[in-house]
LOLOVO-635128 format. One record per residue: residue in three letters; x, z, y of N, C-alpha, C, O in turn. Coordinates in steps of 0.2 Angstrom, whole numbers, plus 5000, padded with zeros to 4 digits. Atoms other than C-alpha are relative to their C-alpha. Example, Ala and Ser with C-alpha at 12.3 -4.5 7.8 and 13.67 -1.06 7.14 Angstrom:
REM LOLOVO-635128
[seba 'ALA'; [5004; 5000; 4994]; [5062; 5039; 4978]; [5004; 5000; 5006]; [5009; 5003; 5005]] [seba 'SER'; [4996; 4999; 4994]; [5068; 5036; 4995]; [4996; 5003; 5005]; [4999; 5004; 5011]] 
***
This chain:
REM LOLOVO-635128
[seba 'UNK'; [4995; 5005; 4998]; [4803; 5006; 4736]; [5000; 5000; 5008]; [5006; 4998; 5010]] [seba 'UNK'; [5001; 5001; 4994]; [4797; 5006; 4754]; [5006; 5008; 5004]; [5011; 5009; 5007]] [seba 'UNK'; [4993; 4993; 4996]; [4806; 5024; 4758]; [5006; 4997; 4997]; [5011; 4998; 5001]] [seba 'UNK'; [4994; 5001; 5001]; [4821; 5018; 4748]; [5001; 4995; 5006]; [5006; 4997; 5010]] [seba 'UNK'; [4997; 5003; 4993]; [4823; 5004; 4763]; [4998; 5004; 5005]; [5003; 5004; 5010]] [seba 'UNK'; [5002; 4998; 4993]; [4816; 5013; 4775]; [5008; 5007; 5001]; [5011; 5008; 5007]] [seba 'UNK'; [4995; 4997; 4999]; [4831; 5027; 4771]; [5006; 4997; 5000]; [5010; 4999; 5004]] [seba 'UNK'; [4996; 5005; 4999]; [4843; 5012; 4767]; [5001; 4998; 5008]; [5006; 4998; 5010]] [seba 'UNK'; [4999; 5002; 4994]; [4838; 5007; 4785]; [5001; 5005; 5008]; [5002; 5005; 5014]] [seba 'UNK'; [4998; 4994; 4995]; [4840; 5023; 4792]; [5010; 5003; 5000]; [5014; 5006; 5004]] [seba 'UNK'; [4993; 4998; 5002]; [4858; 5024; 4784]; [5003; 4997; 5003]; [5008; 5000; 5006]] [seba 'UNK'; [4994; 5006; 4996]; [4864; 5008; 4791]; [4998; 5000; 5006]; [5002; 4997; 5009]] [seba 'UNK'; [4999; 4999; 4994]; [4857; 5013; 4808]; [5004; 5008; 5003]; [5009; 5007; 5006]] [seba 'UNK'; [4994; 4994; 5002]; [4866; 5031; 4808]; [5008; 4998; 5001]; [5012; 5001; 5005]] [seba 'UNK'; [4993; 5003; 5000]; [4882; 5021; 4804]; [5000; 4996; 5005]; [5006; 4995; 5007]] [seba 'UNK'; [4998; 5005; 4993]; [4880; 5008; 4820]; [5000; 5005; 5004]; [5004; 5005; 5008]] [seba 'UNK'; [5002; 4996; 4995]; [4874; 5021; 4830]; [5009; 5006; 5001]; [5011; 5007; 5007]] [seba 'UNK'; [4992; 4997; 5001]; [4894; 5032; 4823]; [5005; 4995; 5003]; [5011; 4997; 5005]] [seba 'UNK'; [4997; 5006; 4999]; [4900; 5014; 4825]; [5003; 4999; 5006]; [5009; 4999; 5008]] [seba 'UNK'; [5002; 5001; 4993]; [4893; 5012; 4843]; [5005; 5009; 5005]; [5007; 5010; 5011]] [seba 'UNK'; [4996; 4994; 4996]; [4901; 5030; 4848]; [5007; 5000; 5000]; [5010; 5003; 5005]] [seba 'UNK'; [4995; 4999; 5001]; [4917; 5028; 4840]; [5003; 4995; 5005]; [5009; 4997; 5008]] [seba 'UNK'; [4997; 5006; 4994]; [4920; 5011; 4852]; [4999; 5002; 5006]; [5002; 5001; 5010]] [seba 'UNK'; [4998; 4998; 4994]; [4914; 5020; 4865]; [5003; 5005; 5002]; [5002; 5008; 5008]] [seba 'UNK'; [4998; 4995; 4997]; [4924; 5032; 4865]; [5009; 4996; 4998]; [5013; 5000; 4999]] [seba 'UNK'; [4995; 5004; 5001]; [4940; 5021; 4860]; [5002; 4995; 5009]; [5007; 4994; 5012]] [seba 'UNK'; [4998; 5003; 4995]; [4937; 5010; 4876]; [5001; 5005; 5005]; [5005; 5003; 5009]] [seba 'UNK'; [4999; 4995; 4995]; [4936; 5027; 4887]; [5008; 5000; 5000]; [5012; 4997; 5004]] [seba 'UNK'; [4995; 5001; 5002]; [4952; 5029; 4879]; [5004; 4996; 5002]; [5009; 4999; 5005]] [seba 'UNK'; [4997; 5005; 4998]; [4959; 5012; 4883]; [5000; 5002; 5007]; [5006; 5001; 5010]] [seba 'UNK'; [5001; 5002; 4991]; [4953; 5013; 4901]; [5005; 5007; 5001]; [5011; 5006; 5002]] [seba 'UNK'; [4995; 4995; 4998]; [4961; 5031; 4904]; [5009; 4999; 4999]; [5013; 5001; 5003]] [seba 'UNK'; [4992; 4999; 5001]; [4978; 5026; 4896]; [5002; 4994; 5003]; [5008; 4992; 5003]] [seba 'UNK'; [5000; 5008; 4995]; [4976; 5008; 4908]; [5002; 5004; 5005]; [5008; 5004; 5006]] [seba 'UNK'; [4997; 4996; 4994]; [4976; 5022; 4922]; [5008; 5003; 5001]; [5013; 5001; 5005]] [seba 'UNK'; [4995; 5001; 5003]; [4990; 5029; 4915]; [5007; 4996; 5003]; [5010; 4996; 5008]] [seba 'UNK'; [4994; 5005; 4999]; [5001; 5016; 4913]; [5001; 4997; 5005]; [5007; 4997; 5007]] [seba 'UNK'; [5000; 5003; 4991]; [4998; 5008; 4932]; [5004; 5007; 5005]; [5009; 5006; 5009]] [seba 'UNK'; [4997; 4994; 4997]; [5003; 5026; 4938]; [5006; 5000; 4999]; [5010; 5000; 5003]] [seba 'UNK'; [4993; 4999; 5004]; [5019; 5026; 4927]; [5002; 4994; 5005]; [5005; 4995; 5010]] [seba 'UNK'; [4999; 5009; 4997]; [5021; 5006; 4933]; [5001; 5003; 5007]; [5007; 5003; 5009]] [seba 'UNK'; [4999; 4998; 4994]; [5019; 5013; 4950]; [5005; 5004; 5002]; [5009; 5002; 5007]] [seba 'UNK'; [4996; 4995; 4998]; [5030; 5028; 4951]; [5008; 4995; 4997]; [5013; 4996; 5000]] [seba 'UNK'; [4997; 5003; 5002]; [5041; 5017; 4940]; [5005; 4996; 5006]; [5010; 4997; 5009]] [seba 'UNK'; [4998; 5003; 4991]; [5043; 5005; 4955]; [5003; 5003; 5006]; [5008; 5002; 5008]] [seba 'UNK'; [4996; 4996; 4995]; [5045; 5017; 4967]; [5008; 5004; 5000]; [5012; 5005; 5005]] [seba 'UNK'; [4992; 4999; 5001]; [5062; 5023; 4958]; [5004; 4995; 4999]; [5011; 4996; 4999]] [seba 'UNK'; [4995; 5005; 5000]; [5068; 5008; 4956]; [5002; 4998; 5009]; [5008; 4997; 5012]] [seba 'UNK'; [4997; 5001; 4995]; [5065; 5005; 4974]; [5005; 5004; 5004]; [5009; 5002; 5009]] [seba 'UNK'; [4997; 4994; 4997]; [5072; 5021; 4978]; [5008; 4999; 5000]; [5012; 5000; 5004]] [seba 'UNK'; [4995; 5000; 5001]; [5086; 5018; 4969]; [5006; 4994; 5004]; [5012; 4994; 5005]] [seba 'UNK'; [4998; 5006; 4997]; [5089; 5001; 4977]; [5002; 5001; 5006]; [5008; 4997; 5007]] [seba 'UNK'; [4998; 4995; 4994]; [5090; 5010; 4993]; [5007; 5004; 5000]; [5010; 5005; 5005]] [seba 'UNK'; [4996; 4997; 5001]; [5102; 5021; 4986]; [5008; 4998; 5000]; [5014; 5000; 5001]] [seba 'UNK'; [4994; 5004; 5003]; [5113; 5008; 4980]; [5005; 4997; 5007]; [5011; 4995; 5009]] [seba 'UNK'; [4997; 5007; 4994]; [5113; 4998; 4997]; [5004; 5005; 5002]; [5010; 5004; 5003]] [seba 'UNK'; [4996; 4995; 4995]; [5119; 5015; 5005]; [5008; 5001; 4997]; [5013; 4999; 5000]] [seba 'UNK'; [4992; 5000; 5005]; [5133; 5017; 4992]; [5005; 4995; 5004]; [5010; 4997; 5008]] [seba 'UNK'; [4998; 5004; 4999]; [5138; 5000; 4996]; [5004; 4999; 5008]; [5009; 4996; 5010]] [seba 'UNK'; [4996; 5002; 4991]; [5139; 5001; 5016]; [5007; 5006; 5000]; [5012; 5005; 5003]] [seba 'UNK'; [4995; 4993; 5000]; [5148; 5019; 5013]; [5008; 4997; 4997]; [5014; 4999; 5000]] [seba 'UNK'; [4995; 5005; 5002]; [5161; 5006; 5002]; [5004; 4997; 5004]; [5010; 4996; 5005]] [seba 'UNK'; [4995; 5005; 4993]; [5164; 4995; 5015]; [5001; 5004; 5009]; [5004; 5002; 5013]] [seba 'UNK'; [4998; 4995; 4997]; [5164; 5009; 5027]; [5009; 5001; 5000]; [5013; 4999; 5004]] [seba 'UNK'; [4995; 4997; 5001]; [5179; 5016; 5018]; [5005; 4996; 5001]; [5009; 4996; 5006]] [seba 'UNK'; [4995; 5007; 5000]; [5189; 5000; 5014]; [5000; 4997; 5009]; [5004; 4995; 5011]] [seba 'UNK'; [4997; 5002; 4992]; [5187; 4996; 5034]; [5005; 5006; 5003]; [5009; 5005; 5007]] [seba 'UNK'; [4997; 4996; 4999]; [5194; 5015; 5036]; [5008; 5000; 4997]; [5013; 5001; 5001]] [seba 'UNK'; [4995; 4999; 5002]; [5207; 5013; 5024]; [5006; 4994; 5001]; [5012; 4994; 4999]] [seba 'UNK'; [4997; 5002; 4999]; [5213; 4997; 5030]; [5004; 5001; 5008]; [5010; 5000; 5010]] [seba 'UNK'; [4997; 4997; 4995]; [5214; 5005; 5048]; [5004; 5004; 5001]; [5006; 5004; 5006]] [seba 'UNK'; [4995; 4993; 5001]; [5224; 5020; 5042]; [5006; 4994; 4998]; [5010; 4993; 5003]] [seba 'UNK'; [4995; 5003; 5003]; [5236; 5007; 5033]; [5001; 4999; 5006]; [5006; 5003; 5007]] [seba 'UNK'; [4996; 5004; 4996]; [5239; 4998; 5049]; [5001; 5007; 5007]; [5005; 5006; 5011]] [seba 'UNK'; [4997; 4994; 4995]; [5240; 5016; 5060]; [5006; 5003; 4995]; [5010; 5005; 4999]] [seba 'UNK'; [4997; 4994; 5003]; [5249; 5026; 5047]; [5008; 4997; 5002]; [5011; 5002; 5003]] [seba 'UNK'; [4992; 5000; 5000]; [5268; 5017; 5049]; [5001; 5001; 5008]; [5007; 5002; 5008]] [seba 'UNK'; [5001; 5000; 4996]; [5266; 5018; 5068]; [4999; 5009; 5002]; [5002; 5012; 5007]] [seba 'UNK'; [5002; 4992; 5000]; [5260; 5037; 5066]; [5008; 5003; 4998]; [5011; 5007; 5002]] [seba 'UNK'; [4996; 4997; 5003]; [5276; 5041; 5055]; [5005; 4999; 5005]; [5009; 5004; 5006]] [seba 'UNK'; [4997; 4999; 4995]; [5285; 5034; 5069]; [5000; 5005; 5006]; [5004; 5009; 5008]] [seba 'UNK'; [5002; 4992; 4994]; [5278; 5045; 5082]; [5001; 5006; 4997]; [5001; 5010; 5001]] [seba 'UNK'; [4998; 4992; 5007]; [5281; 5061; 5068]; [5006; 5000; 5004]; [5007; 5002; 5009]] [seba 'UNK'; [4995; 5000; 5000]; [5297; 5057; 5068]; [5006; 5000; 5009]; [5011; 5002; 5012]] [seba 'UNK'; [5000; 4998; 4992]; [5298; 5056; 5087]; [5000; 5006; 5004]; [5003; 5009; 5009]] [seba 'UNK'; [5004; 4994; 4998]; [5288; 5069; 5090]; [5008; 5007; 4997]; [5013; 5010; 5000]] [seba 'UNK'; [4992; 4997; 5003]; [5302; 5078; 5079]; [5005; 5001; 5003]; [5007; 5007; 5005]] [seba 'UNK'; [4993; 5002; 4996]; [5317; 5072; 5085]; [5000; 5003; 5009]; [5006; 5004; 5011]] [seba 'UNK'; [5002; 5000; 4992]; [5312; 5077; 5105]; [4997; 5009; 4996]; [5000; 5013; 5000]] [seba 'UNK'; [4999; 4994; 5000]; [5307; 5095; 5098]; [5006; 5005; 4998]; [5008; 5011; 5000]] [seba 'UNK'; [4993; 4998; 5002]; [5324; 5097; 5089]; [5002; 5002; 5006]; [5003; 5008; 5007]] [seba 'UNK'; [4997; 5000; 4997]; [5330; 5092; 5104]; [5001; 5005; 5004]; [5006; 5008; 5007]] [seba 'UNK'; [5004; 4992; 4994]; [5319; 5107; 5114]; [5006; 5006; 4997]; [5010; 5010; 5000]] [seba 'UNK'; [4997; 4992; 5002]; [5327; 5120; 5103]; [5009; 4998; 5001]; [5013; 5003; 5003]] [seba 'UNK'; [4990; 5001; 4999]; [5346; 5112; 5104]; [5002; 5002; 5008]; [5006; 5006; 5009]] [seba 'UNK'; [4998; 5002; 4992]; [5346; 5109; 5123]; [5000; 5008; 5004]; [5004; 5010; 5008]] [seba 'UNK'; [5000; 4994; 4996]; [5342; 5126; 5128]; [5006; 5006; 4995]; [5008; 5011; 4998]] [seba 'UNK'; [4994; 4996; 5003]; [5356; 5134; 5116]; [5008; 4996; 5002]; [5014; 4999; 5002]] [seba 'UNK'; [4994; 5002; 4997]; [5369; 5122; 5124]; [4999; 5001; 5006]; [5004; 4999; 5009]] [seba 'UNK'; [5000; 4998; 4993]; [5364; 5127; 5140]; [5002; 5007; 5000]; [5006; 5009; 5004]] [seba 'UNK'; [4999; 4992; 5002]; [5364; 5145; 5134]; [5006; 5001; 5001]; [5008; 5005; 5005]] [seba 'UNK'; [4992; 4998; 5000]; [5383; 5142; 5130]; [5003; 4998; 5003]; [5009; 4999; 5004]] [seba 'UNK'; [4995; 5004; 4992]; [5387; 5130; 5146]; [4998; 5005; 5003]; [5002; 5005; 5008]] [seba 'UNK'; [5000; 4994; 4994]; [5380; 5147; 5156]; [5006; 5002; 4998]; [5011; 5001; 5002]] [seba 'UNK'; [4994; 4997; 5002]; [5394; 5155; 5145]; [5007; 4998; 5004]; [5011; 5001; 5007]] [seba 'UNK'; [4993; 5003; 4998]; [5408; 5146; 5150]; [5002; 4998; 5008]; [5007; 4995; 5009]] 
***
């Protein structure tokens, strides 16, 4: 009777002792995939912040444009006048010297 406890009590400490290894090796686990996740969290963050960054740029680049394109609006009728100027006085260049050409004629 005495070995049947004595191996009964060898059984059940065998099993605490598989018990005791399986939990420590479950919290290793825990703790490593804690690491893990903080790192992720971490890197996480920084592309958000990254991104945030990215956004404001966007953003100034937008109102950049919209002050460009309200400045072109208010040159561009102003410019087409001066085209058309500019035009009109080079016409002139090439006509002027062909009625001269034909006032020497005459």
């Amino acid at each position: 009777e005495l070995v049947r406890m004595h191996d009964g009590l060898r059984a059940e400490r065998q099993k605490r002792v598989e018990a005791e290894a399986v939990e420590t090796s479950l919290r290793q686990e825990i703790a490593r995939l804690g690491e893990v996740y903080r790192a992720v969290v971490a890197k996480s963050n920084a592309g958000a912040e990254k991104v945030k960054e990215q956004a404001e740029k966007i953003r100034e680049i937008q109102r950049q444009n919209s002050s460009l394109t309200i400045m072109l609006s208010e040159i561009q009728p102003r410019l087409t006048v001066l085209e058309q100027d500019v035009f009109s006085s080079s016409k002139l260049d090439v006509e002027l010297p062909a009625s001269l050409a034909s006032a020497d004629r005459k």
